[in-house]
N, C-alpha and C positions, 0 to 999 in steps of 0.2 A: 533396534538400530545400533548400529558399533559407531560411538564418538569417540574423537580424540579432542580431550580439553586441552587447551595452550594455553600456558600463562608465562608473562611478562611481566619485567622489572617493576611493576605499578605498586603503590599502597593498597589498593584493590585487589592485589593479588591476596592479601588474604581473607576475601569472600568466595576463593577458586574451589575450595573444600567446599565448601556449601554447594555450592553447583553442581559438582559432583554425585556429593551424595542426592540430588533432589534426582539427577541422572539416572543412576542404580536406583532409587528407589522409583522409579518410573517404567524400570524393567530395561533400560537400557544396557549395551557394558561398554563401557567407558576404559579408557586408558588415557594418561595425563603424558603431555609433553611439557619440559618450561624451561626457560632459556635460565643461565649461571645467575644472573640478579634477579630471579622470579623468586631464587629461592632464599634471599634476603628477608621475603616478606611472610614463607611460608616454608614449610618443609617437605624434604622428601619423604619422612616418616609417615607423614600425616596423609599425604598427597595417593602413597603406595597402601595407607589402610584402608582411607574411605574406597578410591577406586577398585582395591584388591588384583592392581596388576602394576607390573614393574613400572618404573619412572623413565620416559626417554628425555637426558637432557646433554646429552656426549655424543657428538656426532660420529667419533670415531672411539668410541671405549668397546662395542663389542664386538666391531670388527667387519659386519656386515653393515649392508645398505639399508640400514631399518628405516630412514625415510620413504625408501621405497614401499619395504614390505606394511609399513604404517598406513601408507595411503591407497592400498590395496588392499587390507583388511575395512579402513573407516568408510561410513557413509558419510557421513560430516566430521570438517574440525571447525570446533569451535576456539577462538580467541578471548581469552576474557581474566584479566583488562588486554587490553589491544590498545600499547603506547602507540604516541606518536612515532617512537622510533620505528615500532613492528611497520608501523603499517607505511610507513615515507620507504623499510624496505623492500618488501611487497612490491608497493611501487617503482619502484628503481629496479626493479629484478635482482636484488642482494641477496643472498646465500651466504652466510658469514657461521653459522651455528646449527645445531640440530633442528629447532623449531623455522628459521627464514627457511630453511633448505624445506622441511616437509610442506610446510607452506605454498614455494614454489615448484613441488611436485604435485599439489592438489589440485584438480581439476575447480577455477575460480567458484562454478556453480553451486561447488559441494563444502564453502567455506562461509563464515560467519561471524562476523569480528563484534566486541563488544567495545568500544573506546572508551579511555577515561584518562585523561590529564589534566593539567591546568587550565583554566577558561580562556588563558591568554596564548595559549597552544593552542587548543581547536581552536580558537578565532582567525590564528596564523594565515594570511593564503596559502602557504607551501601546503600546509594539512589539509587545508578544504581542499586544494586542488589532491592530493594523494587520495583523498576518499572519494572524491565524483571519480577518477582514476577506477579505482576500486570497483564504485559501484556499475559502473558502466561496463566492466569485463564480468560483472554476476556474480561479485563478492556481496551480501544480506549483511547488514548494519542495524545493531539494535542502537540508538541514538542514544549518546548520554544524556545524564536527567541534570537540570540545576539544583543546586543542592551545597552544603557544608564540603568546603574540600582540604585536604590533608594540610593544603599553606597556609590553611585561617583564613582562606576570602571564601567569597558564595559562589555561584554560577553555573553555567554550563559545564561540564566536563564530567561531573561524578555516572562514574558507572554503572549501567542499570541493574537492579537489583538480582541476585540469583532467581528467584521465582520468576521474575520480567523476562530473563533471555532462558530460561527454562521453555516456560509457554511460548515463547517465538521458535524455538527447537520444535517442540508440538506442531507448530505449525507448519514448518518447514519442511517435518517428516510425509506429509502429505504430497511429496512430489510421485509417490506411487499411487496416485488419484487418477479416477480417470480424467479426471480434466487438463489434467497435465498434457494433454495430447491436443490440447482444444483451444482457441481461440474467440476471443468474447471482446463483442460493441459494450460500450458503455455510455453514456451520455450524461453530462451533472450540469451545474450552476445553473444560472440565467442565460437572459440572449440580453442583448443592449440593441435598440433599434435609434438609429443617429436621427434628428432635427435637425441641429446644425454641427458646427464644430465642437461645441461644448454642451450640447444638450440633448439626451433621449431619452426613449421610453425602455422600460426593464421593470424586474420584479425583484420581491427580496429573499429571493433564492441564495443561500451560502453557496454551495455548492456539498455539504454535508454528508447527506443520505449516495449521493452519486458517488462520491471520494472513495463511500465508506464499503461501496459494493464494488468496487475497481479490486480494492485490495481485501477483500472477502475470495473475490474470483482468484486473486491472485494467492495468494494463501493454499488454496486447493491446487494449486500448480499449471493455472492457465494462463495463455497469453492475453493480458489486457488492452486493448485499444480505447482509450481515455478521451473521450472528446469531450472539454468543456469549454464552458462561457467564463465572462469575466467572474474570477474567482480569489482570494489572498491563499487558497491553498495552492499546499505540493504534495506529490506523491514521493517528493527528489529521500526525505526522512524516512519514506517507509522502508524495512528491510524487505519488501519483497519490491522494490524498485525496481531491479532489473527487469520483472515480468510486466510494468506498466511503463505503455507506450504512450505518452500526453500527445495532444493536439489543442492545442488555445486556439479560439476562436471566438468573436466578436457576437455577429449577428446571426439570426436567423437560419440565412441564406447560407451565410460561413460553414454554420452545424448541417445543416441540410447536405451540402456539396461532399464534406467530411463524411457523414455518415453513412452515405450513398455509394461513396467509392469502397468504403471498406468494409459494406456489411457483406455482401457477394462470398469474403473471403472467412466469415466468422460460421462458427458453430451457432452463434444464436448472439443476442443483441438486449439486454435491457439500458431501456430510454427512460431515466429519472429526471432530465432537465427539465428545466420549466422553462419553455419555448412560446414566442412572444406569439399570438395570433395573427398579429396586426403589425403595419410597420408605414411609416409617412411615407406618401407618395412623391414626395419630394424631400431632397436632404440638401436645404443652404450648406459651401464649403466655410460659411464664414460664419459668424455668429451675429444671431440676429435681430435687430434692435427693437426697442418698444418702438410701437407709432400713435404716439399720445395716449390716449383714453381708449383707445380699441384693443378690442381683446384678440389674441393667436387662434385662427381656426388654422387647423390641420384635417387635410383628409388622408383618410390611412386605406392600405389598401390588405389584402389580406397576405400572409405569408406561406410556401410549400408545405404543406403537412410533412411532417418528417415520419412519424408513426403510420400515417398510413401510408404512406409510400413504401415505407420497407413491410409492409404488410402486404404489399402486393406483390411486392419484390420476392418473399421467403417463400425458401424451397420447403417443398416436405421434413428433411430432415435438418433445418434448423429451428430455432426457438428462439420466440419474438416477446416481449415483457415489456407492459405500457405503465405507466404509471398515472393515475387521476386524482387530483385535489379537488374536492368537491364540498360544497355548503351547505349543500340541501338534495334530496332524493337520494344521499352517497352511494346503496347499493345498486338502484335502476340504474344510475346514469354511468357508471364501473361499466356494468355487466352490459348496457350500449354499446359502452365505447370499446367494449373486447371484441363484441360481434362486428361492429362496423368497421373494423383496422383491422382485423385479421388477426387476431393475438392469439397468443396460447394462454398467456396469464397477464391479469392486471393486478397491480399493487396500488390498494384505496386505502388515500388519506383524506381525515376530515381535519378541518381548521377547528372543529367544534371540540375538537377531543384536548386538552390541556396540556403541554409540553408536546405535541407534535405538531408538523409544519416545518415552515420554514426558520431559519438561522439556530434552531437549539438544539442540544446536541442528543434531545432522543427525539424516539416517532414511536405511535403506535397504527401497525398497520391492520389490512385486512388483503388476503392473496386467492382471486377467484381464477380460478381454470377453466379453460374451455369444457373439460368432462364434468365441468359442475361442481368441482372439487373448491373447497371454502376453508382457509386458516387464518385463523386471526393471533395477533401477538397481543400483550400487554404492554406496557408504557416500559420500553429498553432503549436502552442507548442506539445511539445510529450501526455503532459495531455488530450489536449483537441481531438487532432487525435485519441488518445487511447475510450475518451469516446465514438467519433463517428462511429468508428469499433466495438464497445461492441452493441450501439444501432443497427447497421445498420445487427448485422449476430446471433444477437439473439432474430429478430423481428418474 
């Protein structure tokens, strides 16, 4: 892939050689842009050896339109550090130097910014608001890390490590995936089923393993459709945001209605939510008082299968992925529940297994295929199970 690195005025700017070079030796070829104060922190010597191609930092030193010809040779430019200043220009449409200008010659999608200022900078609204700016036109944002910063305070701001926006370039290079062409259901968290105003039934679902496959799919370069339940995540940090589409939603019903309208439009659809069964046949607006010594019955009634309905729903040529938590019998009752919903693959988890389940942040799964096909993981983080189910049911 042909990178163009950019570096800006930052204290960070001299971790931009390292980047670099991790680039080249990655098999990349890299060529470096940096604005007049980039090179306060770093040089052009250095900059012109590790890359082994000239330095663009003169918008008009050699006479031709090399912005142009730059963003027509690059697959990506990368930003890194990516001040507050670069990026409030960006957003403003400013063109002031060689780097704003190649910037706003690059196509948003093919851009990738690393941030790194003061903690009391990125906290700024004008900044937050330039990044959702950003990211919402398809600029990928590696998120800065908290950490030691150049003023002597702590916090958010510090720049993510070379290797960190290295493997997100990795990642990002996969827009020549097929999935890139494809569209994908997702479903995570819980459902919350209302009592009354302040009370109901739900599970303790994070929403983890779901998040963690939205941006796995997204990563391969597909369009994510993100339905979940109540959750404290976001996908708003991830750099491939632009490719995931959320929809929050409450209940049951909520997910159901959601997931109905837009599977029709998907390549395929994995359902990891944990989706209530059951839901009160009546819900008080009000909240609702004890009545002495007697106890709350509730009768519940049952709620839409979501799973199976889009199992009836799927056409031949998409791909339907169920997921089951199970306590006991866990392969019979998987390999049911694929045959009876129409699945192509189920993803079985046991609560029996130690660090997987709900709210931590790994799982160890097992992936049975309609052809009889059977993979099992060992005990990985939510990330890396997620990548192994995106490879394993869109081979």
């Amino acid at each position: 892939m042909n990178i163009v690195v950019g570096i800006t005025g930052g204290i960070a700017a001299y971790k931009a050689p390292e980047l670099v070079r991790l680039l080249v030796k990655a098999g990349h070829s890299v060529r470096c842009a940096a604005t007049e104060h980039a090179l306060q922190f770093t040089t052009r010597a250095t900059l012109e050896t590790v890359s082994a191609n000239p330095l663009y930092c003169d918008l008009f030193a050699s006479g031709r339109t090399e912005h142009i010809s730059l963003k027509d040779w690059a697959d990506l430019l990368v930003v890194a550090p990516a001040t507050a200043n670069i990026i409030g220009k960006v957003a403003g449409g400013i063109a002031d130097d060689a780097l704003s200008t190649l910037l706003l010659a690059m196509p948003p999608q093919h851009v990738l910014m690393a941030p790194a200022m003061n903690s009391q900078m990125w906290a700024h609204p004008a900044v937050q608001r330039n990044i959702e700016t950003l990211r919402s036109w398809g600029i990928a944002m590696v998120s800065p890390a908290d950490g030691e910063l150049a003023c002597g305070t702590t916090g958010p701001g510090r720049m993510s490590e070379p290797e960190e926006i290295a493997a997100c370039i990795a990642s990002l290079s996969t827009f020549h995936s097929p999935l890139s062409t494809q569209r994908w259901l997702v479903t995570a968290g819980p459902t919350y089923e209302r009592i009354d105003s302040v009370r109901f039934i739900g599970n303790y679902s994070s929403g983890k393993m779901g998040f963690a496959l939205a941006e796995a799919l997204a990563e391969q370069g597909a369009e994510v459709e993100l339905v979940t339940g109540p959750t404290s995540l976001s996908t708003l940090r991830s750099p491939f945001s632009a490719h995931i589409h959320e929809t929050r939603v409450e209940s049951a019903r909520e997910m159901y209605a959601a997931a109905t309208k837009v599977f029709p439009h998907c390549h395929g659809a994995i359902l990891s939510a944990a989706v209530a069964d059951y839901r009160p046949a009546e819900t008080a607006d009000h909240k609702l008082k004890k009545n002495g010594s007697e106890g709350m019955h509730l009768e519940l009634v049952q709620n839409p299968d979501i799973l199976a309905t889009l199992g009836g729903m799927k056409q031949e040529e998409q791909t339907l992925v169920g997921f089951a938590l199970e306590t006991d019998h866990e392969l019979e009752n998987a390999q049911g529940k694929l045959e009876r919903k129409n699945l192509d693959y189920i993803v079985l988890n046991s609560l029996r297994d130690k660090g997987a389940g709900f709210g931590v942040d790994t799982n160890k799964v097992t992936i049975l295929g309609r052809d009889g096909s059977r993979k099992e993981s060992p005990l990985l983080s939510k990330r890396e199970v997620a990548r192994m189910i995106i490879e394993a049911v869109t081979l």
